[in-house]
ROVEX-985341 format. One record per residue: x, y negated, z negated of N, C-alpha, C, O, CB in turn; residue in three letters. Coordinates in steps of 0.001 Angstrom, whole numbers, plus 500000, padded with zeros to 6 digits. Atoms other than C-alpha are relative to their C-alpha. Glycine has a CB too. Layout:
<pts>
XYZXYZXYZXYZXYZala ...
</pts>
This chain:
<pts>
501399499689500286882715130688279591499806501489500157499923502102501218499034499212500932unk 500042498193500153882233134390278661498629500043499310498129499215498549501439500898498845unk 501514499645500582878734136267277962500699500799498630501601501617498806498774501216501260unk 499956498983500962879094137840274605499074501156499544498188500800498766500148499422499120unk 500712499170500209877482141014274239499263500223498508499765499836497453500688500880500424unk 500355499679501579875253142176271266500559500962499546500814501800500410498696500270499652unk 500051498995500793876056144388269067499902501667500439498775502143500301498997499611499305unk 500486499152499367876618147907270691499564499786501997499231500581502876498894500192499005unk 500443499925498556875972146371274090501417499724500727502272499043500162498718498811500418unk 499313501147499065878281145500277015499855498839500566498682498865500192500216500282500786unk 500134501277499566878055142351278405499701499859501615500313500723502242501252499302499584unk 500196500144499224876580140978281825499865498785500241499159497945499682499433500608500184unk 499264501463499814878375138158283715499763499828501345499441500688502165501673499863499655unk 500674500813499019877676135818286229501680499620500560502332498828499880498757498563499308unk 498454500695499618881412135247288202500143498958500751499929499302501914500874500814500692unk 499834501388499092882043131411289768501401500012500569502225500853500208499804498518499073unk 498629500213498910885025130463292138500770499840498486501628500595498029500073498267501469unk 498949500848501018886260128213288959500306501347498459501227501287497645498870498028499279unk 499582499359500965885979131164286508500995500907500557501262501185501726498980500569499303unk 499113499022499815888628133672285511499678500975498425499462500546497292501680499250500270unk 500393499297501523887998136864282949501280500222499208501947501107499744499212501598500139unk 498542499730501696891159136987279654499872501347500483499088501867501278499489499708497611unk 499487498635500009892537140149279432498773500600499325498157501548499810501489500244499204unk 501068499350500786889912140783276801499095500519500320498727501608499879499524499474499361unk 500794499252499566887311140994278900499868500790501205498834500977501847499296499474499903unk 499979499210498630888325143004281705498876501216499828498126501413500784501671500687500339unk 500727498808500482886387145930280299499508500325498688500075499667497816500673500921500232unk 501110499535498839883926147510279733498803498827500044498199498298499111499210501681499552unk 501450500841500155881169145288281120498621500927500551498617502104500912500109498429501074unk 500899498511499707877783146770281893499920499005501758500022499553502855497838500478498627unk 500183499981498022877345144495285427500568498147500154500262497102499581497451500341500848unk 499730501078499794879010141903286738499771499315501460500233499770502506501112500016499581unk 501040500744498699876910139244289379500989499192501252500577498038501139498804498506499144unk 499721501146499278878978137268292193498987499339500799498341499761501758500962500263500762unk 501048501266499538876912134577293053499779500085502037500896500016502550501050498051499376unk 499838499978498354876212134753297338500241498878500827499507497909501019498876500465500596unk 499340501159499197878526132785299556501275499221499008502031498271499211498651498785500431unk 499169501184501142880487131459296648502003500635500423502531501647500884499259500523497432unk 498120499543499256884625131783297518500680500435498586501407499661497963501265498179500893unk 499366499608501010885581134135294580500474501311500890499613502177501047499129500123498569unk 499282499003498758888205136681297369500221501018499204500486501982499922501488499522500838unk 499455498543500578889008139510294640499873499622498235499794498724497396502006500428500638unk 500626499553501671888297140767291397501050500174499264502052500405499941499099501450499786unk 498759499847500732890768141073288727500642500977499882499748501821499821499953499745498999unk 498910498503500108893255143982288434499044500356498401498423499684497578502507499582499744unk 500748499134501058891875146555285965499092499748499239498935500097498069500604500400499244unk 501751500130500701888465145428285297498944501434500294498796501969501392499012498421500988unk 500391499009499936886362148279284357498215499265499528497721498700498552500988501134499094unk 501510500617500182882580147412285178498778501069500035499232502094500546499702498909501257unk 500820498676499779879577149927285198499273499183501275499866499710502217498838500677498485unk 500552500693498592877629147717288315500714498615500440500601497759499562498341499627499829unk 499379500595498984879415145466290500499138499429500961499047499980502058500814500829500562unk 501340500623498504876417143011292652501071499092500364501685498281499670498000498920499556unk 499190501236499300878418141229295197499631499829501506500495499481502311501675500251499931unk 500269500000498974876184141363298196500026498361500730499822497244500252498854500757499931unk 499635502147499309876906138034300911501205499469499254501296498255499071498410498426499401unk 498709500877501080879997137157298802500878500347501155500865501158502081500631500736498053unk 499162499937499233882896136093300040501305500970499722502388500918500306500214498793500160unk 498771499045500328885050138870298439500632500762500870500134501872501055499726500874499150unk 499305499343499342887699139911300783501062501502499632501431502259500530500537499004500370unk 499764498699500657889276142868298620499635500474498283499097499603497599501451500106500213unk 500521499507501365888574144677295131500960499207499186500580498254498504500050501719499700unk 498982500153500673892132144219293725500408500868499470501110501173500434499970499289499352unk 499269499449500402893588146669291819499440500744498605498946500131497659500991499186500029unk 500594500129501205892672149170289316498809500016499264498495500223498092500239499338499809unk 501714500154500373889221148758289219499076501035499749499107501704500782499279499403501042unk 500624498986500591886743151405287477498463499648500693498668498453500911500189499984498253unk 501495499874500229883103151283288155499377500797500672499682501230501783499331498971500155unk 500876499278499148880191153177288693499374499868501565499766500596502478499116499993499307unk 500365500372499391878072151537291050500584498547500966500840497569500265499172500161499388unk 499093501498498947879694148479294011499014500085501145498819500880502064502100500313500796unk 500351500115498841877620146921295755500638498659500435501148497732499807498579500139500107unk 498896501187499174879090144700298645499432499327501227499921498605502097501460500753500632unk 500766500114498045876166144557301518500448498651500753500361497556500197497837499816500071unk 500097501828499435876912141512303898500985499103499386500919497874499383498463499156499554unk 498916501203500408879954140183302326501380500262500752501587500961501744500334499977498228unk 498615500058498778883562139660303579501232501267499930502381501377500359501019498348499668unk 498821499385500533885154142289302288500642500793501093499971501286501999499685500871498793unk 499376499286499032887982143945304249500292501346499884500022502304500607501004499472500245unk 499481498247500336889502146921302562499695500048498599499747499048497884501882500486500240unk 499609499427501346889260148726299396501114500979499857501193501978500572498901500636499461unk 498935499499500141892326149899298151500532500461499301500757499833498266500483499644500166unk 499521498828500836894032153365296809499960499362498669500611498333498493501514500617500396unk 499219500277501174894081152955293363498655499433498963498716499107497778501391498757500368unk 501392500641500037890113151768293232499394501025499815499656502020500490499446499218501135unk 500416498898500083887685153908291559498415500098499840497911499827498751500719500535499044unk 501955500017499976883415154351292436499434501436500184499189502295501030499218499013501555unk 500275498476500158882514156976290899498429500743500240498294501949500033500411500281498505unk 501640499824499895878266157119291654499291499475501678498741500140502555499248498825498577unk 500481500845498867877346154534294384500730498996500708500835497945500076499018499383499619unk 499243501103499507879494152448296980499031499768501149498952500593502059501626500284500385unk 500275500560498744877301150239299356500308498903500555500057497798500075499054499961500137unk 499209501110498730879073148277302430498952499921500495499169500772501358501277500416501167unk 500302499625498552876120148069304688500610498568500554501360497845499898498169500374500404unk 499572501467499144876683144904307447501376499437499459501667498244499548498754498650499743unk 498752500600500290880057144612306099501604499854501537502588500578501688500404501127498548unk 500372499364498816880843143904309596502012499560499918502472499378501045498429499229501367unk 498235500070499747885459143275308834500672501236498671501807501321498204500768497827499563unk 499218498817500621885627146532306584500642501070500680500052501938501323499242500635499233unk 499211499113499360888482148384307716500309501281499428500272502291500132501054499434500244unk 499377499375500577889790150344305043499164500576498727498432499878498025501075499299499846unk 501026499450501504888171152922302079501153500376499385502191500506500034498662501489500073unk 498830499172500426890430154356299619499714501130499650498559501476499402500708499550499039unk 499735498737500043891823157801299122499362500268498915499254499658497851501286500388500051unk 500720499279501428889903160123297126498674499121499373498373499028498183501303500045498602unk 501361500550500749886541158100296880499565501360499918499850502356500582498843498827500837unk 500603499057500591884500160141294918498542499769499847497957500768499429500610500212498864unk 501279500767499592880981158068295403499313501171500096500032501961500708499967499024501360unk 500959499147499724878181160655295441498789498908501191497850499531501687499342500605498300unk 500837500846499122876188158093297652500988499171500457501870498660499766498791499240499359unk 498870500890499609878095156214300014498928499432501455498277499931502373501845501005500366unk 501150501072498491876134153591302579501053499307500499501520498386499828498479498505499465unk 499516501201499363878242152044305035499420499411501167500193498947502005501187500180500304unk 500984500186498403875540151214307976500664498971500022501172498211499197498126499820500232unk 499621501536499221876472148771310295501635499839499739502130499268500711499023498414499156unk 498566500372500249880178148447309134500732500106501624501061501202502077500754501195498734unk 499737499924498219881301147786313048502033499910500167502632499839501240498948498009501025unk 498637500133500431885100147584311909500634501567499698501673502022500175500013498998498625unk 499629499400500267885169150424310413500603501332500870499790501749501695499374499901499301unk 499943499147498668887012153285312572500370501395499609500158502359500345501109499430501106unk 499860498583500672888161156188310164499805500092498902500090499023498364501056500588500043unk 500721499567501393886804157622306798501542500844499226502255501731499696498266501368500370unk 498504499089501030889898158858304053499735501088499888498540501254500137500400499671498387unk 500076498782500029890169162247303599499424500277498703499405499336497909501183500591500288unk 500463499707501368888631163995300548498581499661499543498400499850498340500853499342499135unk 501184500415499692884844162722301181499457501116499666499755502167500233499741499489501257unk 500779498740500566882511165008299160498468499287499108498059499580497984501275501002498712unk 500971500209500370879352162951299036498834500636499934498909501729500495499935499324500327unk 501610499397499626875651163989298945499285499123500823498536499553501700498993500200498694unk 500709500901498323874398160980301230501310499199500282502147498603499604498254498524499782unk 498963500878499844876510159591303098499407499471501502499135500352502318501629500749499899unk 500440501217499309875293156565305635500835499479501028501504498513500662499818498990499111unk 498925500522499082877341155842308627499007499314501628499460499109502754501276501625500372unk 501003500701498925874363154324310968500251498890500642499764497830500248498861499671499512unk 500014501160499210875418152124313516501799499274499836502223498155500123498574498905499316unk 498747500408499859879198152262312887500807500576501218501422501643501195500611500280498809unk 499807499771498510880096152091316807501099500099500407501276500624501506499548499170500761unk 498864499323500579883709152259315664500582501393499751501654501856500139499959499663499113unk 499355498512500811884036155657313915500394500914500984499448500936501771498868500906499007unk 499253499206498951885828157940316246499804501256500162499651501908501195501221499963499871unk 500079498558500517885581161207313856499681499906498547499893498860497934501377500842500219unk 500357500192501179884260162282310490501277500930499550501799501785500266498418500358499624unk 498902498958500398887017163917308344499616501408500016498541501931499720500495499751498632unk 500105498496500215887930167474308664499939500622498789499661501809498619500956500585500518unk 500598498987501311887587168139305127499014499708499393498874500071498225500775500192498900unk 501321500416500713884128166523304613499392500650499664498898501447500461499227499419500423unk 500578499315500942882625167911302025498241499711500022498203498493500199500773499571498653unk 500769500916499995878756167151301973499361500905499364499469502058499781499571499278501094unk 500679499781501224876467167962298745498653500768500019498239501436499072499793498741499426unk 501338499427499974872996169094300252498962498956499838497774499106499554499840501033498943unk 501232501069499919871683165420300504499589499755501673498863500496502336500553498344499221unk 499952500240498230871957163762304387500883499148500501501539498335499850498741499429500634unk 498684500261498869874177162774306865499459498961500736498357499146501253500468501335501124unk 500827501167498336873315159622309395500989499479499972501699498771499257498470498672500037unk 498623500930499423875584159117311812499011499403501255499537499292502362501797501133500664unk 500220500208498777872943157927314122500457498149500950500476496961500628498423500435499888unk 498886501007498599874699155614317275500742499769499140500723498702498527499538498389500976unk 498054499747500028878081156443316190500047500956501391499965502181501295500859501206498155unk 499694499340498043878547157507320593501442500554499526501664501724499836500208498346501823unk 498458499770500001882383157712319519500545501149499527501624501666499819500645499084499296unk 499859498705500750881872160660317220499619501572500630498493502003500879499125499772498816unk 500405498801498939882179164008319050499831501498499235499778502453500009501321500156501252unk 499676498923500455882248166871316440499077499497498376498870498460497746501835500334500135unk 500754499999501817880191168048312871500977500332499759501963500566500458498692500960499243unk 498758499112500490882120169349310527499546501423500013498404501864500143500537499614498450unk 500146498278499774882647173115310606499740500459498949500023501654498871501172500855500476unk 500108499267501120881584173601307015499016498907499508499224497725499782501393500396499141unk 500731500844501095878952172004304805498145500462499895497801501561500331500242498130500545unk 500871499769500210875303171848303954498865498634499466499061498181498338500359501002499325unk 500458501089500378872604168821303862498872499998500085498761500672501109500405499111500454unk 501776499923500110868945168712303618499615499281501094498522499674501501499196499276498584unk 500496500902498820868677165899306742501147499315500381501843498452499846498827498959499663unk 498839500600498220871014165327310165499368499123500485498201499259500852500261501117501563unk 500537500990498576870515162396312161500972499375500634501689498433500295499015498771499711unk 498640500125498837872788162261314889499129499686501432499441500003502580501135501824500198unk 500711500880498397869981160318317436501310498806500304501822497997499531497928498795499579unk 499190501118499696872420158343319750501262500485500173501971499689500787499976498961499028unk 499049499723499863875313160378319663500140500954500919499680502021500511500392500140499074unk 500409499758498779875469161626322824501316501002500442501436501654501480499707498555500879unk 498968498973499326878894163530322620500011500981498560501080501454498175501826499182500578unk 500105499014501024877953165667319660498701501158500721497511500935500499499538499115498352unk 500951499097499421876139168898321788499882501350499173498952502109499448500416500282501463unk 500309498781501059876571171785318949499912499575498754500311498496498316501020501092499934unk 500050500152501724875786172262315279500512501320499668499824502302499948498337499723499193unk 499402499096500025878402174666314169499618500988498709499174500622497621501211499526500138unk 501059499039500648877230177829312622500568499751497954499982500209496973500331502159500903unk 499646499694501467878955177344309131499605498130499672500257497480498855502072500779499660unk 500467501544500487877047173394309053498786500535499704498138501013500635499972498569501121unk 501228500378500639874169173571307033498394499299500491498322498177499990500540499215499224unk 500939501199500500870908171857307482498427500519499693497889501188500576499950498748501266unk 500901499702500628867857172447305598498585499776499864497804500583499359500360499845499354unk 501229500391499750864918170725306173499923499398501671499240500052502460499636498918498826unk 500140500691498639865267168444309595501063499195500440501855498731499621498884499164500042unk 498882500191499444867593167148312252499305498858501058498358499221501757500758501423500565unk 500343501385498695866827163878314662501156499975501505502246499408501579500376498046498990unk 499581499502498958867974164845317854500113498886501275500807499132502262499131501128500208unk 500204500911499017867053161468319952501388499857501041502069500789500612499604498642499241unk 499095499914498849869659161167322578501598500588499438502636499933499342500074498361500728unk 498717499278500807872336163749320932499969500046501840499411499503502793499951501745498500unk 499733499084499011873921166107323336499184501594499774498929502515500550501631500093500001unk 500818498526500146872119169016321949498847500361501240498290499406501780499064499954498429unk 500809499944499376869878170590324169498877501397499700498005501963500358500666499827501139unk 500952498871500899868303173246321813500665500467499139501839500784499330499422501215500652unk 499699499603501191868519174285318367501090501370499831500693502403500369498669500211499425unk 499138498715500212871553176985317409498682501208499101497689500750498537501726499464498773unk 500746499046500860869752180415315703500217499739498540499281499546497763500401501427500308unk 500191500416501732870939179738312189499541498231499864500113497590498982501893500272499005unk 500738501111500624868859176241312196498777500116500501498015499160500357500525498645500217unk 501434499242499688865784178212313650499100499321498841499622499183497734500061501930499839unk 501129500637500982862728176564311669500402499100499220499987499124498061499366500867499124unk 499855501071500617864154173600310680498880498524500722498443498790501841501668499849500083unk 500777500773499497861928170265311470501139499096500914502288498766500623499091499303498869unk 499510500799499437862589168257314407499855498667499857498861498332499213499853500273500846unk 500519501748500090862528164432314527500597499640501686501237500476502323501118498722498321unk 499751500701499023863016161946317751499883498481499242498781498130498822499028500380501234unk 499825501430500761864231158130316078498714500563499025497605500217499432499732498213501109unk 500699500269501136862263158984313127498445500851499748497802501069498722499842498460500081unk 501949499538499681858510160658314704500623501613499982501537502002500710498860499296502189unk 500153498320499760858369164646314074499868500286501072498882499729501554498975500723499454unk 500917499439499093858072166397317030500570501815500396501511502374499832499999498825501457unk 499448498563499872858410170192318529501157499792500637501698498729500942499138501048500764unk 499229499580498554860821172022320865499895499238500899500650498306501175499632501142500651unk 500353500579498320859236171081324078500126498548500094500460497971501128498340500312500563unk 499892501638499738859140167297323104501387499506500219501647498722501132499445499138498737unk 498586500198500166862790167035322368500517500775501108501181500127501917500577500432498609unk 498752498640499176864443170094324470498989500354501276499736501182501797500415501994498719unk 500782499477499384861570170943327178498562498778500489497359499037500527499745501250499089unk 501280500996499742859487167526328214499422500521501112498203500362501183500309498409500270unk 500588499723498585858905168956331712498751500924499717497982501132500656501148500783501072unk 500706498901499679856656171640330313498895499273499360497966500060499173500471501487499522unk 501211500517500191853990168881328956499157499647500482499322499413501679499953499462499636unk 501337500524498657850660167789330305499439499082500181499549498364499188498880500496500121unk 500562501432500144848749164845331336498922500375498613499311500176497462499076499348501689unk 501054499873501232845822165671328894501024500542498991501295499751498088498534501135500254unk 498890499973501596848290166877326273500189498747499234499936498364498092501705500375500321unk 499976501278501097849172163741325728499227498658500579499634497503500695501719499513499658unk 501221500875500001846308161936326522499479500092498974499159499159498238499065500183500885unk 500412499860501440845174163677323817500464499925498439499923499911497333499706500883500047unk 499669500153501547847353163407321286499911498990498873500661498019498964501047500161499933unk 500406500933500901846111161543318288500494499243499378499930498236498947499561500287499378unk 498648500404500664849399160759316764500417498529500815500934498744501911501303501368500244unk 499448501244498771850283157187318593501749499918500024502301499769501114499328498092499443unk 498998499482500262853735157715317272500891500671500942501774500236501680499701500617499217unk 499757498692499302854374160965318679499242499877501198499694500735501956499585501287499190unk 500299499815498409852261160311322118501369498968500497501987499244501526498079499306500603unk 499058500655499035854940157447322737501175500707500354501738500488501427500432498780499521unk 498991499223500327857564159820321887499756500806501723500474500791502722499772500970498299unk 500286499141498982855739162108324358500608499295501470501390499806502272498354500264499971unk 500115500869498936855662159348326932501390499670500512501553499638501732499237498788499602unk 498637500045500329859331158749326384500652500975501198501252500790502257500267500524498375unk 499391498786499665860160161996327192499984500722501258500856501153502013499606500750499242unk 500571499995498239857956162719330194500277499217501045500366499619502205498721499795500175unk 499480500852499174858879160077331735498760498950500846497763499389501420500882500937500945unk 501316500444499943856776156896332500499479499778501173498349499342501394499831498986499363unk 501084500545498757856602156648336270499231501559500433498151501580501023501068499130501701unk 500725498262499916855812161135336414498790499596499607497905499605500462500620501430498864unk 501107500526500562853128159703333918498813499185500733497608499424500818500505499280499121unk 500810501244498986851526157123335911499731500149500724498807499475501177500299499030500451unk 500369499642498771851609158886338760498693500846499805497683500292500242501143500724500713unk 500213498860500758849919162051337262498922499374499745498050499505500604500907500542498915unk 500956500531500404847504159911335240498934499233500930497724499149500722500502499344499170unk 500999500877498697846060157808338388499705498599499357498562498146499306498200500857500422unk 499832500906500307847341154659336815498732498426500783498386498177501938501477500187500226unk 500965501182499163844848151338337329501366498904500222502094498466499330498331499131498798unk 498927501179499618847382148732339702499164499072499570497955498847499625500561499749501605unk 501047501731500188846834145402338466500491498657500850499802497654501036500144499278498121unk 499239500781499055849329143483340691501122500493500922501816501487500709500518499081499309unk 498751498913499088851774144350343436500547498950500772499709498502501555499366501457501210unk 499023500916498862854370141845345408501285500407500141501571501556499803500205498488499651unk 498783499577499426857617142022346515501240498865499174500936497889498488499845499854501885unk 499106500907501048861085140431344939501424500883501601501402501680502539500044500710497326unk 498600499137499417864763141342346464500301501476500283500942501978501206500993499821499126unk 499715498395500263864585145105345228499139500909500886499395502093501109499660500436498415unk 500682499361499822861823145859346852498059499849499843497598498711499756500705500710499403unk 501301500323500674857998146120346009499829500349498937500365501322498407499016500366500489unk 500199499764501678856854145966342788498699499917499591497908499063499989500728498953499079unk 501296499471500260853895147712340940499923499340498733500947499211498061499796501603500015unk 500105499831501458852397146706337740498463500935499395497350500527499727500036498323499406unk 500649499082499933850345149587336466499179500082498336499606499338497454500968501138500530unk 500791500204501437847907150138333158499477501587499879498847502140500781498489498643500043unk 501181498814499749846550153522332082499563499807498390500506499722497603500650501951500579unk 500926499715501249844108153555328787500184501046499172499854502178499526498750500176500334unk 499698499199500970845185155134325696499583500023498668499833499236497755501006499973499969unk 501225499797501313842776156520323078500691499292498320501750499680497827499671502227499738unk 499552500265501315843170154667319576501606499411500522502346500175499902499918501535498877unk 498843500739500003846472152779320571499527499091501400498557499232502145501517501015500057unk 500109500633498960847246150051323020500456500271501398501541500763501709500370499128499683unk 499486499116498111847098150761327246501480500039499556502120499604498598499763498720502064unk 498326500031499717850590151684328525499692499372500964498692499519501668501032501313500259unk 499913501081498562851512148961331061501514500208500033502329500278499114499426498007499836unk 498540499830499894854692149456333160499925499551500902498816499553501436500754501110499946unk 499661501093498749855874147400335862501136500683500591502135501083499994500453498299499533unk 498668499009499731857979149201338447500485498989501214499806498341502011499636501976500563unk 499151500501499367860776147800340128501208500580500708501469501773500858500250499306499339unk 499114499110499024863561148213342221501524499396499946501552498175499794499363499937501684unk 498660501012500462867452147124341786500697499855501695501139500825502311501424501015498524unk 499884500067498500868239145767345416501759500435500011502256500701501105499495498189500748unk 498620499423499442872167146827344853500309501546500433501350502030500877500973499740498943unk 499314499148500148871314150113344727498907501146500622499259502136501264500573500019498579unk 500716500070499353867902150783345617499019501179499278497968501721499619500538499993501289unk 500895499292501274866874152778342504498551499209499774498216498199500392500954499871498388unk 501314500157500472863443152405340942500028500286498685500566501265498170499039500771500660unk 500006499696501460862726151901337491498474499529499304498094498512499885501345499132499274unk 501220499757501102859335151960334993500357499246499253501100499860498487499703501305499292unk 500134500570501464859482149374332428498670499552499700497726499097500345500925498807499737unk 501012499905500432857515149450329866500100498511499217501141498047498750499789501346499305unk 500171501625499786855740145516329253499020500146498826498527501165498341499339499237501699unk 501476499935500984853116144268326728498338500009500613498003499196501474500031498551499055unk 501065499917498811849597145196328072499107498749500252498022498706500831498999501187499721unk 500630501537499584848977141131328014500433499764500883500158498618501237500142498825499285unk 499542500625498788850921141169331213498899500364501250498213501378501383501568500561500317unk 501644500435499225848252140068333973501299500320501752501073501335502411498954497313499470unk 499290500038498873851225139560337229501310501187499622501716501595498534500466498318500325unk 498571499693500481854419141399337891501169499011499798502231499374499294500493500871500869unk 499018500950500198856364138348337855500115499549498401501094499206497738499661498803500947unk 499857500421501488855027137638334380500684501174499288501352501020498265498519499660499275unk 499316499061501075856155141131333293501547500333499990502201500695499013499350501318500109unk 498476500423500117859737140813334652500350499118499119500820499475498039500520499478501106unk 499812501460500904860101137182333188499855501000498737500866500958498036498583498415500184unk 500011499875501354859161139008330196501000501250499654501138501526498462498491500186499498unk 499031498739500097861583142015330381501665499154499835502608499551499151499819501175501737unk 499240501342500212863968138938330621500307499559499149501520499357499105499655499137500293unk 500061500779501418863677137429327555499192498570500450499510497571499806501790499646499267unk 500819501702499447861260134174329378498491500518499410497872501524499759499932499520502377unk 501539500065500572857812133568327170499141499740501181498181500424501534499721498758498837unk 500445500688498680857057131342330349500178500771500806501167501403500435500568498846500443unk 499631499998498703857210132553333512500130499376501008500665499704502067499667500456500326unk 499240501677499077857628129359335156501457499814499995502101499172500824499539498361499185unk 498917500456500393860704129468333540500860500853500792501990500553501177500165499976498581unk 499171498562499202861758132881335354500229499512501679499410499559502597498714501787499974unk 500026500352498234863266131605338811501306500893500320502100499971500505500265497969500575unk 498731499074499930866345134211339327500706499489501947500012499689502944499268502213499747unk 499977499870498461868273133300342867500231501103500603500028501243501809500832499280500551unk 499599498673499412869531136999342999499408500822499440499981500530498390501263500381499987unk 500637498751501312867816139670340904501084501514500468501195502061501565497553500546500351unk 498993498946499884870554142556340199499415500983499277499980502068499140501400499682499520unk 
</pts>
């Protein structure tokens, strides 16, 4: 069962376990569909396709040979793609969570692999304009000859990755989460804004002077990111942004806050750790901050968590820091 194209057109096919494409039609098609979940493991040797949908499929490799523009693969089984494989526009893996292997010399101007948790090194010769590596907790290092176009970079929580590259240029960094990356080396690029949330950086180099900051995603200055100590209670009492005050809040830190603010207690008892506060302060145009402070009896620290401001006891706001809807349900014999 083959689609026959019109006249001037390529053809667009639907691939089943039970089908197989003739030599004839290996190429060119304009897009070819694998169905999601269906057990078709690899594509035919030298099929030349312009789109490739195979997201949730069970395709475990390309095969051999293969031409196309666009591959997509989100959420399916695939393991490796291999030398000899060619995506020349768009390759997206995201959640492709047993991809090990890319091949040499991709040439992909967009390349998404978020989430790929397998994945642990990138081939050499990488000269995309976006390239997507968010949440691959794997990756170790980005290649030393990464090339990058002047689109953006997200490596954010890749912890494993300790170094930019020493050459390139991208319109938007986000390296929140990577916690052993502390410079941006003077011959790296970046052009508009950089997300800084728990890097190692601890202030901007001079050649990225007036670039925009971010924290996970919310704009903010200097002082929010690199300098929280120098903010004020009314600062961000006042700030209008709800966004950017949590950011603030974040940053400042929520029991300094609470203290500072002259928090209203709403309950107070005792547990293993210690005594325990649960505290509320009123925040203009967003909902109170409520934090429940506790104590870890191994060690004898104190900690601020932050609760939903429907919590009425502190027992209900533990239980709920817990994962327990109930708090009936919350009976702990040790609390660690």
């Amino acid at each position: 069962m083959r689609a026959t194209p019109a006249k001037g057109r390529t053809a667009r096919r639907v691939l089943r376990p039970q089908d197989t494409l003739p030599a004839d039609a290996v190429g060119p098609l304009d897009q070819l569909d694998m169905p999601r979940n269906e057990a078709v493991h690899a594509l035919p040797d030298g099929l030349v396709c312009h789109h490739i949908q195979a997201p949730a499929s069970r395709l475990e490799t390309l095969g051999h040979g293969i031409v196309c523009r666009e591959l997509v693969l989100d959420g399916s089984a695939i393991a490796r793609i291999d030398d000899g494989n060619a995506i020349t526009y768009r390759l997206s893996a995201r959640a492709c969570h047993r991809l090990k292997t890319l091949p040499a010399n991709l040439r992909a101007g967009i390349v998404d692999l978020r989430d790929c948790l397998a994945l642990e090194t990138l081939p050499p010769g990488l000269s995309p304009a976006f390239l997507d590596l968010e949440g691959c907790s794997a990756l170790k290092a980005l290649p030393d000859d990464l090339s990058l176009r002047g689109g953006r970079l997200n490596i954010r929580d890749c912890a494993l990755i300790g170094a930019l590259p020493s050459r390139g240029s991208v319109a938007a960094l986000d390296i929140a989460g990577c916690g052993r990356i502390d410079r941006v080396p003077e011959g790296f690029r970046v052009t508009s804004w950089i997300d800084v949330a728990g890097s190692g950086l601890t202030a901007l180099p001079p050649h990225l002077s007036g670039i925009g900051l971010r924290w996970r995603g919310v704009p903010v200055d200097a002082r929010i990111a690199f300098r929280p100590h120098e903010l004020g209670i009314a600062e961000i009492l006042g700030e209008r942004n709800a966004e950017r005050r949590r950011v603030m809040l974040e940053r400042f830190g929520f029991e300094t806050f609470m203290e500072a603010a002259e928090a209203e207690e709403l309950d107070r008892d005792r547990d293993p750790g210690g005594e325990r506060r649960l505290l509320r302060v009123e925040l203009a145009g967003d909902e109170p901050l409520v934090c429940v402070s506790v104590g870890c009896p191994s060690t004898g620290r104190r900690y601020f968590l932050r609760v939903p401001p429907s919590m009425r006891t502190c027992h209900q706001a533990v239980a709920w820091t817990a994962g327990f809807d109930d708090p009936a349900d919350y009976a702990p014999l040790v609390e660690t």
